[in-house]
C-alpha positions in Angstrom: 56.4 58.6 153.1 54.3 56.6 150.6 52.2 57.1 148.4 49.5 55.4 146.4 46.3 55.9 144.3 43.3 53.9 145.9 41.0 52.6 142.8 38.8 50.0 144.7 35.6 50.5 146.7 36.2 52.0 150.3 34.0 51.8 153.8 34.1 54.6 154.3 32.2 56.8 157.8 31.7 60.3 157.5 30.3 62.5 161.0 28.5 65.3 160.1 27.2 63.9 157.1 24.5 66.5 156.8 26.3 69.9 157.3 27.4 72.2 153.9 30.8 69.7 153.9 29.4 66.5 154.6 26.7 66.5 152.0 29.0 67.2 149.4 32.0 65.1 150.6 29.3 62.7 151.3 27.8 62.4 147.5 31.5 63.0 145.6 32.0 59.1 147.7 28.9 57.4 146.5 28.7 58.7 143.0 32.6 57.0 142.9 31.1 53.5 143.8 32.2 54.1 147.7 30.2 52.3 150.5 29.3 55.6 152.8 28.0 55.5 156.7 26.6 58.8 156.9 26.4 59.8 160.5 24.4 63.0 161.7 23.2 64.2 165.0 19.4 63.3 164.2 20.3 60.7 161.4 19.3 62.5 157.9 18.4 60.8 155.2 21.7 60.7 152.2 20.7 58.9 149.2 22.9 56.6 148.1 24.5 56.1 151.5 25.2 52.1 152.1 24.3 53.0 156.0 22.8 56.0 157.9 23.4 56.8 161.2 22.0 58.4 163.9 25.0 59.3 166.1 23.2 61.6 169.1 25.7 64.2 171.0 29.5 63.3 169.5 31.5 64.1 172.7 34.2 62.5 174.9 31.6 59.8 176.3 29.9 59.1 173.1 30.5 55.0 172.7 30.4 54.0 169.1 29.8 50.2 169.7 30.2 48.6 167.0 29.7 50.5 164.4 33.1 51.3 163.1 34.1 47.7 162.4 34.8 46.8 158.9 35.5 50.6 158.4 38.6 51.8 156.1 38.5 55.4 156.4 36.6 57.9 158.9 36.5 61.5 157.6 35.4 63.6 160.7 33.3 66.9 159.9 31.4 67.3 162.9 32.2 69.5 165.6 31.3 72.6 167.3 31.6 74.7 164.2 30.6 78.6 165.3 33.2 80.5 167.0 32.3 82.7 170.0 34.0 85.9 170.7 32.2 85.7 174.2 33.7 84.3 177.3 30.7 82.9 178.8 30.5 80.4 181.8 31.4 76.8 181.2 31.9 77.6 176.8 34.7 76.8 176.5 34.7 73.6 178.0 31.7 72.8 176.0 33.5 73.3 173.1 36.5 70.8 175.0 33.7 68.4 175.1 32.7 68.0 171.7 35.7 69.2 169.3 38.2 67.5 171.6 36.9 64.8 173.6 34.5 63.5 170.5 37.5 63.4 168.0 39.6 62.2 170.4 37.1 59.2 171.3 36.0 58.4 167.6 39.5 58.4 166.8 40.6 56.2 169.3 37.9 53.7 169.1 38.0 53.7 165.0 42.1 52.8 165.7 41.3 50.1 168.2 38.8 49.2 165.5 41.3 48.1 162.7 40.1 51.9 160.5 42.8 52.5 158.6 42.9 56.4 158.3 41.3 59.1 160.0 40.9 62.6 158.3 39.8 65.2 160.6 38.5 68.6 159.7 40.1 71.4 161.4 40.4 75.1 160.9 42.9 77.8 159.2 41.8 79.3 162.9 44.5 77.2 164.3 47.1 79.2 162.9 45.1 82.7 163.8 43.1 85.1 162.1 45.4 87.7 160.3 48.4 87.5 158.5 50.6 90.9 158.7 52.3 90.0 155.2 52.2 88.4 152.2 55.5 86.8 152.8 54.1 85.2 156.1 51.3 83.2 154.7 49.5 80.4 156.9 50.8 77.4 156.5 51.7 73.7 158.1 55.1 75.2 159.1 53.6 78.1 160.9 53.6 78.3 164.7 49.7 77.8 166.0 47.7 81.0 167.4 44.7 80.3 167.9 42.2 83.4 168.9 39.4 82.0 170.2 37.4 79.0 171.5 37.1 77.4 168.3 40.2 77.7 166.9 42.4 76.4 170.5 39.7 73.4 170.2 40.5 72.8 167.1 44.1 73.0 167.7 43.5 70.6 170.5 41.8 68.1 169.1 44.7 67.7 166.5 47.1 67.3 169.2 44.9 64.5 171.0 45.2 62.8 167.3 48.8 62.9 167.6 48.7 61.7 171.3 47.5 58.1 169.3 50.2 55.5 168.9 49.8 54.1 165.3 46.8 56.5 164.6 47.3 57.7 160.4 45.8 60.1 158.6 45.7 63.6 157.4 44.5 67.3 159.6 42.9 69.6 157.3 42.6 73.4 157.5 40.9 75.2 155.6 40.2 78.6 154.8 36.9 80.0 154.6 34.6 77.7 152.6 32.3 79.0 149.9 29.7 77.7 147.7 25.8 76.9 147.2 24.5 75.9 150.6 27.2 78.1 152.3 26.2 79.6 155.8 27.8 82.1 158.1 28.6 85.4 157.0 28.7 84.9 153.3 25.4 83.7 152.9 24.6 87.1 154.8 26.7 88.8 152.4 24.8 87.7 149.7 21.2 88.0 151.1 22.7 92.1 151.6 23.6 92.4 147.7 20.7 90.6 146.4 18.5 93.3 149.1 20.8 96.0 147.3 22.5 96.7 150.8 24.9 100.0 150.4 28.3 98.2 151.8 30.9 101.2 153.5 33.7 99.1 152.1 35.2 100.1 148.8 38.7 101.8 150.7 39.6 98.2 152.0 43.0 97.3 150.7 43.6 93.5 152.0 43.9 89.7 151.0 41.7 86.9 152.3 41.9 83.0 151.2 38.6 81.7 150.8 38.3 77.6 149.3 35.1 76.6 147.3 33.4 73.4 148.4 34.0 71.5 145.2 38.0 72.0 145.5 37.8 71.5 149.2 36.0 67.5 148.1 38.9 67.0 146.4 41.4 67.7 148.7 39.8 65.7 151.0 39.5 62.7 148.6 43.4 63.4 148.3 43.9 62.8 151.6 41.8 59.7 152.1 43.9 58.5 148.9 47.0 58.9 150.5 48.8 56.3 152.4 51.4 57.8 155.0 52.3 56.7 158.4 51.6 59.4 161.3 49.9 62.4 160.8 50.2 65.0 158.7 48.5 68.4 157.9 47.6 70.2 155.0 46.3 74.2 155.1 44.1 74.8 152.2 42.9 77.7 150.0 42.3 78.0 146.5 42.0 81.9 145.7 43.0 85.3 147.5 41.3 87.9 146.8 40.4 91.7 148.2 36.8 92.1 150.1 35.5 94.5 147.2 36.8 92.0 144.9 34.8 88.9 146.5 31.8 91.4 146.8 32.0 92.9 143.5 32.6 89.3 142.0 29.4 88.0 143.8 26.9 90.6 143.0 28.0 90.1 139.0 27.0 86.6 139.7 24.1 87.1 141.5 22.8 89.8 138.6 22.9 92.6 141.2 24.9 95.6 141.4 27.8 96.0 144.3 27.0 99.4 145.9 29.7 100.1 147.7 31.5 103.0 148.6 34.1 104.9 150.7 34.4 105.2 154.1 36.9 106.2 156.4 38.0 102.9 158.4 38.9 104.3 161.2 35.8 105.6 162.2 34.0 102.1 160.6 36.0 100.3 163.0 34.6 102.5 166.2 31.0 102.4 164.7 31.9 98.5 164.6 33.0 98.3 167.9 29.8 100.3 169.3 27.5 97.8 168.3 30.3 95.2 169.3 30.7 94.3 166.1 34.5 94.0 166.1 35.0 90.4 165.0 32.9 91.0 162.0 34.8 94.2 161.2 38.2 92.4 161.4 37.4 89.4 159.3 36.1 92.2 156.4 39.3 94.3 157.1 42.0 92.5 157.6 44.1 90.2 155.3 44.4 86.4 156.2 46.4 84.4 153.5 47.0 80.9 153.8 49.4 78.8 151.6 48.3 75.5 150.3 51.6 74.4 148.9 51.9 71.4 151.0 48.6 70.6 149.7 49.8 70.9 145.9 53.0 68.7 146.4 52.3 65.9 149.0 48.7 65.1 147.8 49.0 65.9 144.5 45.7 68.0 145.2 44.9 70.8 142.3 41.8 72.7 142.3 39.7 72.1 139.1 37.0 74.9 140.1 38.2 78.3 138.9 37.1 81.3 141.3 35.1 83.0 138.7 33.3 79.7 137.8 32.6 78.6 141.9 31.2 82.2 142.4 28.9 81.6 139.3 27.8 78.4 140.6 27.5 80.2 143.9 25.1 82.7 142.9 23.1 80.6 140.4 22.2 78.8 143.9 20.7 82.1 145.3 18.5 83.1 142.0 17.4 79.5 141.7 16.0 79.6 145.4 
């Protein structure tokens, strides 16, 4: 493999250019110079983007014209991004449609093209949702087991990446991302503290990987630095820490107090699963660790943003609403 440090001015396309990742991976590029297509389903404005892009439904017939000509790197973000514990009629293969079939197509097209790299966003869902011990951490190495629709997608849509002769570039999966602007069920998790929510949670014992969005920019700008032939992938994480810890850690930041307090788990987890709440139950419960070593050593990537500063920046987001 080589290596080497990119210092002029890229081209470079990002899909999803107006999610919680794509603005910030969008504005670390422009404010280093970069000439950014920002592509989005309804074509939002991002200031300082050379082009923006209106790119419709990105699925397996989407035809990108001509618009990745003269294009160095594409960084794809956009996808089906909520995962679905139900097994409704015909979900699954709309998740085929878009996570595989529009990566697949935007990747072959941006080959066929002359782009020189293609960074896709995946999941640390590929690998599965728990991890029984701390001496089996996620990682590269680790044997795929994905749980649900979004995660065997995701899985797929790396494969089909493979499946292209000459294609290069670099398969991202991250853990949990964090920060201001975050969605999902942190941002619930912090509305709850800010509303002083009692949280039956303080006898939870485990270890989850979470990655803040500023470290996550630079592991992506890592990546798109890198020159290497084939594929590779990188899981990514940047702290590990206990559910009381995170909560505790966020109400301090967020000038709250963490009321939480003990409660048998195994009656939590039947309450849980009453109001089919079982997914939710796991993800607070269980530990999922994922080892970025890879990460460290073949991109040279280390995170700059300390947790107890990105949960700061984190909460300051919330009070400043």
């Amino acid at each position: 493999m080589l290596e080497r440090k990119i210092n002029l001015s890229l081209r470079i396309f990002v899909t999803g250019a107006d999610g919680f990742i794509g603005r910030y991976v969008c504005r670390h590029f422009i404010e280093r110079g970069h000439a950014v297509t920002a592509v989005s389903r309804n074509g939002a404005v991002c200031l300082g983007a050379t082009k923006t892009l209106v790119s419709g439904l990105i699925n397996g017939n989407k035809d990108w014209g001509d618009e990745l000509r003269e294009i160095d790197v594409v960084i794809h973000l956009a996808g089906v991004t909520h995962s679905s514990y139900e097994q409704g009629t015909g979900l699954l293969e709309h998740y085929r449609d878009i996570n595989v079939g529009g990566t697949f197509g935007l990747a072959k097209q941006a080959h066929e093209s002359g782009v020189k790299s293609f960074i896709f966003m995946s999941s640390i869902k590929v690998n599965g949702d728990i991890t029984e011990s701390a001496n089996d951490p996620m990682s590269p190495e680790r044997a795929p087991d994905p749980k649900d629709y979004y995660g065997l997608t995701k899985w797929e849509a790396e494969k089909s990446l493979l499946s292209i002769p000459g294609l290069t570039g670099s398969i991202l999966r991250p853990s949990l991302v964090y920060g201001p602007g975050q969605k999902g069920n942190l941002d619930s998790l912090c509305k709850a503290i800010l509303k002083r929510a009692p949280m039956p949670l303080a006898r939870i014992d485990n270890q989850r990987s979470f990655i803040y969005i500023g470290n996550l920019v630079t592991a992506v700008a890592a990546a798109v630095e890198r020159t290497n032939s084939g594929f590779e992938v990188f899981t990514l994480s940047d702290v590990c820490v206990s559910t009381p810890e995170l909560i505790s850690a966020l109400a301090t930041a967020l000038g709250r107090r963490a009321y939480l307090f003990p409660f048998p788990l195994g009656l939590l987890k039947v309450l849980a699963a009453v109001v089919n709440k079982s997914p939710e139950y796991a993800r607070l419960t269980e530990s999922l660790l994922v080892d970025s070593s890879d990460a460290h050593l073949i991109l040279g990537w280390t995170p700059k943003i300390s947790f107890t500063e990105a949960v700061q920046l984190t909460g300051a987001s919330y009070l400043d609403e």
